[in-house]
C-alpha positions in Angstrom: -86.6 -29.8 31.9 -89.7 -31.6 31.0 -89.8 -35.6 29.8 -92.4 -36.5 26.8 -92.5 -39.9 26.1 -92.2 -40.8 22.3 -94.3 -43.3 20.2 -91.8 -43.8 18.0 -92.5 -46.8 16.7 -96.1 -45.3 16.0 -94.4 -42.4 13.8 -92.2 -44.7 11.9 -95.2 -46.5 10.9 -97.1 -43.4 9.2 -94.7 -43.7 6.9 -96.7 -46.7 5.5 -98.4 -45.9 2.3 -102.0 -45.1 3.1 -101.4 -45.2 6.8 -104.7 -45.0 8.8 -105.4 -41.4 8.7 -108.6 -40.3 6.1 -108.7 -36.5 6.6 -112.4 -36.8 7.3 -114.4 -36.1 10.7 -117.7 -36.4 11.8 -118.9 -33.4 13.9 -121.9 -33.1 15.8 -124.3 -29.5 16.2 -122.6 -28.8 19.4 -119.1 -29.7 17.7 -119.6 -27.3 14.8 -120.5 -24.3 16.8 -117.3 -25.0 18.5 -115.0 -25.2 15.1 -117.0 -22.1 14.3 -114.2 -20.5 16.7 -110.8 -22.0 14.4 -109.8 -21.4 10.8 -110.7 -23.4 8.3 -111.5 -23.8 4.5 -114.0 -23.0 2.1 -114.9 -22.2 -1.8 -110.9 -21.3 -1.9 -110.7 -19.0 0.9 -109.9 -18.6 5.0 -112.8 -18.9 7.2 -114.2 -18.6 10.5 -117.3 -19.9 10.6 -119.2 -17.8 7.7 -116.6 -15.0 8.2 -114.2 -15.1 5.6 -110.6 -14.8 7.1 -107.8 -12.5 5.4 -105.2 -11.0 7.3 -101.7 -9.1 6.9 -99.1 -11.0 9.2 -95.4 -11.0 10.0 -92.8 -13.4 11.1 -92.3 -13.5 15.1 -90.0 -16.4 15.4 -88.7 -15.9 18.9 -92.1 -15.1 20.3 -92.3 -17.8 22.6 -88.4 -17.1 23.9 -89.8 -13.4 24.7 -92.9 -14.3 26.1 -90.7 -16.9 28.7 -89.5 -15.9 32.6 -86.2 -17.1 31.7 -83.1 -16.7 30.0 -84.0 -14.0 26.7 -87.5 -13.4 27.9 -89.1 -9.9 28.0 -92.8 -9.9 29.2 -92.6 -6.0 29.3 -91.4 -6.2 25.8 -93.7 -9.0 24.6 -96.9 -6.9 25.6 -95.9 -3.7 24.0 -95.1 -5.8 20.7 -98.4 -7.1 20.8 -99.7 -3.4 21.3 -97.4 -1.8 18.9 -98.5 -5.2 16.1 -102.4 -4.7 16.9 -102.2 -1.1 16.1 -100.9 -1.9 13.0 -103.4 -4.6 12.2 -100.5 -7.1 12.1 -103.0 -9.8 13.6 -101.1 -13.0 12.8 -97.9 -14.2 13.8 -95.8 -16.7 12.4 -93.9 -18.5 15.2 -91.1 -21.0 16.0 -92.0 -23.9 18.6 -88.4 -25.1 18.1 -85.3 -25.0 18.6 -83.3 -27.9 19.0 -79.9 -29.4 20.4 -76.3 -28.2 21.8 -76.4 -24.7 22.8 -73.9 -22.3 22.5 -73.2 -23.1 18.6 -72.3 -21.0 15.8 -75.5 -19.0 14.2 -78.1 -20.8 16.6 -80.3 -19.5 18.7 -80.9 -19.6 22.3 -82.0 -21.1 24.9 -83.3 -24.1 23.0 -87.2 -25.6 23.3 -85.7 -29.5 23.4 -82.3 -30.6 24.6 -82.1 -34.4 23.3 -85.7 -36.0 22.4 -88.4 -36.1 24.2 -86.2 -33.3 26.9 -88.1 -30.2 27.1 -87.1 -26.6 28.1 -90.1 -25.6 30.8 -89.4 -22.4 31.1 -89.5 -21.8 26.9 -93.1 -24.0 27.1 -94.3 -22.3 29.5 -93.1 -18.5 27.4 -95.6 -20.4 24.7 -98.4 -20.8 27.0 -98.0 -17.3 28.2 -97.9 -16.2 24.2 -100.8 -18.6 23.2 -103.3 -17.0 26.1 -102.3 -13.7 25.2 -103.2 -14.1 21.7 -106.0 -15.6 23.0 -107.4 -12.3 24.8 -106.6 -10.6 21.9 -108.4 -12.5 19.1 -105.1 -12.6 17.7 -104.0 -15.8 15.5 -100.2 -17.8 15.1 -99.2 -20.2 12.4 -96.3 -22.5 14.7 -93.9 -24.5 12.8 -92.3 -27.3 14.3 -88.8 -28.1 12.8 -86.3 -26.5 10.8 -84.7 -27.5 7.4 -82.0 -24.9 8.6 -79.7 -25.2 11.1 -80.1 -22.0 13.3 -82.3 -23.4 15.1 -81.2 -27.0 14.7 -84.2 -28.9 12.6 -83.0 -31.4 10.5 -79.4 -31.5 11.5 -80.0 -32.1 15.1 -82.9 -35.2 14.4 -80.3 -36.4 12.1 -77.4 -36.4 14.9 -80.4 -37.8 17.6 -80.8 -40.7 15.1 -77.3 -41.8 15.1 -76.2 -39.9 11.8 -73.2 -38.5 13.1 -71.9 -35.2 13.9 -73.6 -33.0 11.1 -71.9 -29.8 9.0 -72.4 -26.4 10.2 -72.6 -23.6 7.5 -70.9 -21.4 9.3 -68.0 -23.5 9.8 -68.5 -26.2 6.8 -70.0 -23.9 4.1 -74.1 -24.3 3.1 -73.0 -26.5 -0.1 -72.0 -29.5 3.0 -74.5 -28.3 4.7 -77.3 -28.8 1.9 -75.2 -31.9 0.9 -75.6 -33.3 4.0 -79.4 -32.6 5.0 -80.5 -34.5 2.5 -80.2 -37.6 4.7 -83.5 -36.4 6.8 -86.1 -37.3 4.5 -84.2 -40.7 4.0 -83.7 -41.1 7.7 -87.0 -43.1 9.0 -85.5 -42.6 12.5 -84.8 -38.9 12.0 -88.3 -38.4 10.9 -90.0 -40.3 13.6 -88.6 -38.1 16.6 -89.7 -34.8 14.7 -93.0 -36.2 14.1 -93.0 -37.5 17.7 -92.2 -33.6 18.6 -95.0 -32.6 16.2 -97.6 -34.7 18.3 -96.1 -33.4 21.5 -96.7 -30.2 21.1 -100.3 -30.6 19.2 -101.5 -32.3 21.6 -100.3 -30.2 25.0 -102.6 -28.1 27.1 -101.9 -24.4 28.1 -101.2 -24.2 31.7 -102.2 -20.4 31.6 -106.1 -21.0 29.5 -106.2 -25.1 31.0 -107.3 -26.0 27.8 -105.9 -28.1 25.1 -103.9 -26.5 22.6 -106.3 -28.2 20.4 -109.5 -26.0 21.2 -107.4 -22.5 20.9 -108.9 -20.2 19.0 -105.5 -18.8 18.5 -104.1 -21.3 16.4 -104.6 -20.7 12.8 -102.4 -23.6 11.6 -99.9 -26.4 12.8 -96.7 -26.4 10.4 -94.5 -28.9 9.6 -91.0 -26.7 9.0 -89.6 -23.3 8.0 -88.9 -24.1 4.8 -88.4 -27.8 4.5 -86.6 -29.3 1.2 -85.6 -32.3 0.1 -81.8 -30.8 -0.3 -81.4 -33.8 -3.7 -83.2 -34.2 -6.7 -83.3 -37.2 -7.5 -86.8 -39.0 -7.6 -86.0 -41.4 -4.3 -85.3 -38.7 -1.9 -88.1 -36.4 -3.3 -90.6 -39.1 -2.5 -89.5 -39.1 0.6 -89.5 -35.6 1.6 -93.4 -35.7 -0.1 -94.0 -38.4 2.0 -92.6 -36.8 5.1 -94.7 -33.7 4.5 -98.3 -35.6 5.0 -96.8 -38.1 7.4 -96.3 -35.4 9.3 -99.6 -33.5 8.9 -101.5 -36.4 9.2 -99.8 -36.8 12.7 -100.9 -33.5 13.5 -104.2 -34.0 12.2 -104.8 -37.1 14.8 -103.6 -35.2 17.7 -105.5 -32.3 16.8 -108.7 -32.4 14.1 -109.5 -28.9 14.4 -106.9 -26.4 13.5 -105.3 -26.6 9.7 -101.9 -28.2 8.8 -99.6 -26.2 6.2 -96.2 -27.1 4.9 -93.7 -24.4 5.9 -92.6 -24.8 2.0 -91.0 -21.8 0.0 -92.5 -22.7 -3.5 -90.9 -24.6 -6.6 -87.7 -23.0 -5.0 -88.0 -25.4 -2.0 -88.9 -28.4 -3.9 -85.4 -28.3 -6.2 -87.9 -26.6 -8.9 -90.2 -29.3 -9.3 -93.6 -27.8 -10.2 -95.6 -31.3 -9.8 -93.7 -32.1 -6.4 -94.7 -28.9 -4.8 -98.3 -29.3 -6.7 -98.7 -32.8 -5.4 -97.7 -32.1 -1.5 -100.0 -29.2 -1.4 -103.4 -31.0 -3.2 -103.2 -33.9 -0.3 -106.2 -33.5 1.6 -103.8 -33.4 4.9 -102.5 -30.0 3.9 -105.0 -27.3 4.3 -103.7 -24.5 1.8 -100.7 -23.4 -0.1 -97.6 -21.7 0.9 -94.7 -19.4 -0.5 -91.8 -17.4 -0.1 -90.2 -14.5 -1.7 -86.6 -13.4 -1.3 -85.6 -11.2 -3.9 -82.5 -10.8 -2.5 -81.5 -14.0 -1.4 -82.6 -15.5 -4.9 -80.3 -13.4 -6.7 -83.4 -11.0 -8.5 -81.3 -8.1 -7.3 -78.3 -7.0 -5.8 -77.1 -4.9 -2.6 -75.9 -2.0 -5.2 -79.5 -1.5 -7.2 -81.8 -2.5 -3.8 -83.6 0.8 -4.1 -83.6 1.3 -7.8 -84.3 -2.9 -8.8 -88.4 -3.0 -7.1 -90.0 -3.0 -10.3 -87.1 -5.8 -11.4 -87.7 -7.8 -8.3 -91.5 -7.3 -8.3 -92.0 -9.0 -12.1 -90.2 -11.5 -11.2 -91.7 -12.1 -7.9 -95.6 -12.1 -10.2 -94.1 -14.9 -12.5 -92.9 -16.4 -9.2 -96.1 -16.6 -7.5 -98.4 -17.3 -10.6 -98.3 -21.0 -10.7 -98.5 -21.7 -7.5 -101.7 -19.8 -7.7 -103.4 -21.3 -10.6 -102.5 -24.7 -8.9 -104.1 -23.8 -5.2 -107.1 -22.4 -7.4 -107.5 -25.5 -9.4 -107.8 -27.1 -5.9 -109.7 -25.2 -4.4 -107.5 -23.9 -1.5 -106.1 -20.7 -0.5 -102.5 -19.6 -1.1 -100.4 -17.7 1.7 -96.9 -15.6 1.3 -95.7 -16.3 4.6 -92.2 -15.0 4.0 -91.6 -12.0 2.2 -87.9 -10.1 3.0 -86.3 -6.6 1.2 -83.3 -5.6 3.1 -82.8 -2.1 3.9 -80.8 0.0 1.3 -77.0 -0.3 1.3 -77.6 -3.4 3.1 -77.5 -1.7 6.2 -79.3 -2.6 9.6 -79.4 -0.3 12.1 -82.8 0.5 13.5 -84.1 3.9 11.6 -81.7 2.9 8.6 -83.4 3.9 4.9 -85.6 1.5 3.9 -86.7 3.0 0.5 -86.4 0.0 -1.7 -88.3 -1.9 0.9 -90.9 0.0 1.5 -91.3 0.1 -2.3 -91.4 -3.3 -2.9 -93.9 -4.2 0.7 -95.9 -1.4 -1.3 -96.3 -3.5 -4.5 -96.3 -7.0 -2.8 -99.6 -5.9 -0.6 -101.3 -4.0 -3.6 -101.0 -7.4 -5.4 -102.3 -9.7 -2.5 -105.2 -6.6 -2.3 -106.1 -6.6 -6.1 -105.3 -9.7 -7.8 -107.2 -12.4 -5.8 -103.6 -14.4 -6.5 -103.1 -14.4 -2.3 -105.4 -14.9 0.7 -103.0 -13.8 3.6 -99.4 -12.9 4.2 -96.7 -12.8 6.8 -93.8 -10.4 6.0 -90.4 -11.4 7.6 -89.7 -10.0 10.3 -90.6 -8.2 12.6 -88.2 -6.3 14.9 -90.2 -4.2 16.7 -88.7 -2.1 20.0 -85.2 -4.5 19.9 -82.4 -2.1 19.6 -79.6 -4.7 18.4 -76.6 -4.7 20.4 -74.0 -5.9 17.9 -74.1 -6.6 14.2 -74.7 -10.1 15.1 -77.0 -11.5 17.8 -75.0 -12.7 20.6 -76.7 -14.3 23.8 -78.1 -12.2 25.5 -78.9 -9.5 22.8 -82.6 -8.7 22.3 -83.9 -10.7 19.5 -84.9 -9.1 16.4 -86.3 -10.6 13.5 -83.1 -11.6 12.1 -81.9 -14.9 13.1 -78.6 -15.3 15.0 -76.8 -16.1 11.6 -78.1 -13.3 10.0 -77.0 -9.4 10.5 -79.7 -8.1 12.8 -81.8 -5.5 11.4 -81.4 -6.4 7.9 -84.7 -7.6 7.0 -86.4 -6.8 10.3 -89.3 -4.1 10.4 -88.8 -2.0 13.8 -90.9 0.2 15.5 -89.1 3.4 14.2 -89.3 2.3 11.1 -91.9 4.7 10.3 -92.4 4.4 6.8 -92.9 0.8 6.4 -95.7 0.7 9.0 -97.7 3.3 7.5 -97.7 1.2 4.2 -98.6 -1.6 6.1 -101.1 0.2 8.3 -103.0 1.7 5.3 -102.7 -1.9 3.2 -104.2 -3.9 6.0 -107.7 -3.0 5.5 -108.2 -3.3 1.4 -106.4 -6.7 1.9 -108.7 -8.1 4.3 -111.4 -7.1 2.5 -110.6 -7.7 -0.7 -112.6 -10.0 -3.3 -114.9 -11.3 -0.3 -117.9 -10.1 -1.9 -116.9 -11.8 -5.4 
């Protein structure tokens, strides 16, 4: 295990209304050719350097547990994934540098990146060095979020019992209405907030032991995020001041460890932000978050069912273009780029097993990456999740079953895409070019 000191006291304190940071930055000649290397922002879209950036993604949560020598780790695995992704023209992975608390809990994963604050796993930092330099070699780019608003990985119920809060609900034992209940003490919890911000600048701020660089000057890092799909869990206006205010607290943390890669928010939409238009408007217009973010989860959301999967696409794909409308005409009104960075279908029947029939999904991926292709609504997406060569060794992931997309509370296969899963990557292989290409000559 590895000790990182925390500046707590310097955390709580961004909390301050108008706390020191400006979102500005002075760069030199020599400095811009360097930022020439990272993403960034211009005229509403991606860029590097006069390049503009589009890209087809997927979710790769557990990349830095594979990537590790240790418990759960796979190097073998790791390099054909990267093979099997590039041939694809998957060139952007979304990934967890989390992972937090007890082990050995219902529907969490395992082994854990940080075991009380400030204790680090070496063996999972060192798996995200390892992941980070390959990226690196392969002019391959991640998006790494930092905390959790759900508990399979810990997130905001494990900063919550590290800041004295008490033993928190588990859904699968409590129920998610306790568990929802119950999270929204984070954004109220100054203490709570400090240690994840405190993780935030820990990890912005290390240097790869494989490259010997700062994480700060990787090319491979497209963005710092703040959470997989943070929420403020209440709806009344106290707590959803807070949880705005622990947004760009939290990106302006990142932004004074590290000035040269974008911050993003992790958020799912309006659906994250208890259907507040303005609130999800107003995080995503500070000048400390770089672009806009949503979900879709046609399932999940209720759109359809696990009886019409294969026969409800157009349904779910209507309703996903009202979905996404708003929160374009917002980004485009400020001049930022919007991203779909989780998009799930699960296979028909809701079955998992690898090779399953995915012909409702491969429907609706069809629809969801002519839209990001034609309607100039989206500027890059990351479909959730990828799978890959995993063949899942029980319904649900037990330690030490190969990780799939799924999450351990979460039948595995369901909304992973696997290598056999032929279908699927030929829509995704023939999308990838129109979509990175699309409207850069407008």
């Amino acid at each position: 295990m590895k000790r990182l000191l925390y500046a707590a006291a310097c955390c709580a304190g961004v909390f301050a209304a108008g706390a020191g940071f400006c979102g500005c930055k002075t760069t030199t000649s020599a400095e811009a050719d360097s930022t020439a290397r990272y993403v960034g922002v211009a005229d509403g879209e991606f860029r590097i350097g006069d390049s503009v950036y589009r890209y087809v993604g997927t979710n790769f949560w557990y990349g830095a547990i594979l990537a590790s020598e240790g418990r759960g780790g796979d190097r073998a695995r790791l390099e054909r994934e990267l093979d099997l992704l590039q041939a694809t023209g998957i060139d952007n992975l979304r990934v967890l540098v989390g992972g937090d608390g007890e082990e050995n809990q219902p529907s969490h994963i395992m082994p854990v990146l940080q075991t009380a604050p400030g204790v680090y796993n070496d063996t999972i930092l060192d798996g995200l060095d390892y992941l980070m330099a390959e990226l690196e070699k392969r002019d391959m780019k991640a998006v790494l979020y930092l905390n959790n608003a759900w508990e399979w990985s810990g997130g905001y119920g494990t900063y919550l019992e590290w800041a004295g809060a008490g033993k928190q609900p588990n859904p699968a034992i409590d129920g998610y209405p306790a568990y929802m209940a119950a999270m929204a003490q984070f954004v109220r919890n100054d203490s709570a907030k400090a240690l994840a911000i405190s993780h935030a600048r820990n990890m912005a701020g290390r240097t790869n032991r494989y490259t010997g660089k700062p994480y700060a000057e990787s090319p491979a890092i497209m963005s710092w995020q703040v959470a997989n799909e943070p929420r403020a869990f209440a709806d009344d206006s106290v707590t959803k001041a807070a949880f705005a205010d622990y947004i760009i607290a939290t990106a302006r943390a990142i932004k004074e460890t590290d000035p040269n890669h974008m911050v993003s928010t992790g958020s799912e939409g309006i659906h994250g932000c208890e259907y507040d238009m303005e609130l999800w408007r107003r995080i995503h217009e500070d000048p400390a978050i770089d672009y806009g973010i949503l979900h879709l989860w046609p399932y999940n959301w209720s759109w359809v069912d696990e009886k019409t999967l294969a026969d409800s696409v157009d349904h779910a794909y209507a309703k996903a273009v009202a979905y996404i409308k708003p929160h374009s005409d917002a980004m485009k009104a400020a001049g930022k780029p919007l991203v779909l960075e989780e998009f799930g279908y699960p296979r028909d029947g809701m079955q998992y097993a690898p090779g399953s029939p995915t012909t409702g999904r491969d429907k609706f991926y069809a629809k969801i990456f002519e839209l990001i292709a034609t309607s100039g609504m989206i500027n890059g997406c990351n479909f959730w999740g990828w799978g890959g060569y995993a063949q899942p060794a029980h319904d649900t992931w037990q330690p030490w079953d190969p990780y799939t997309g799924d999450p351990a509370q979460e039948a595995q296969g369901l909304n992973s895409v696997f290598a056999c899963d032929s279908t699927t990557l030929g829509i995704i292989r023939s999308s990838v070019d129109a979509i990175k290409h699309a409207h850069v000559n407008e």
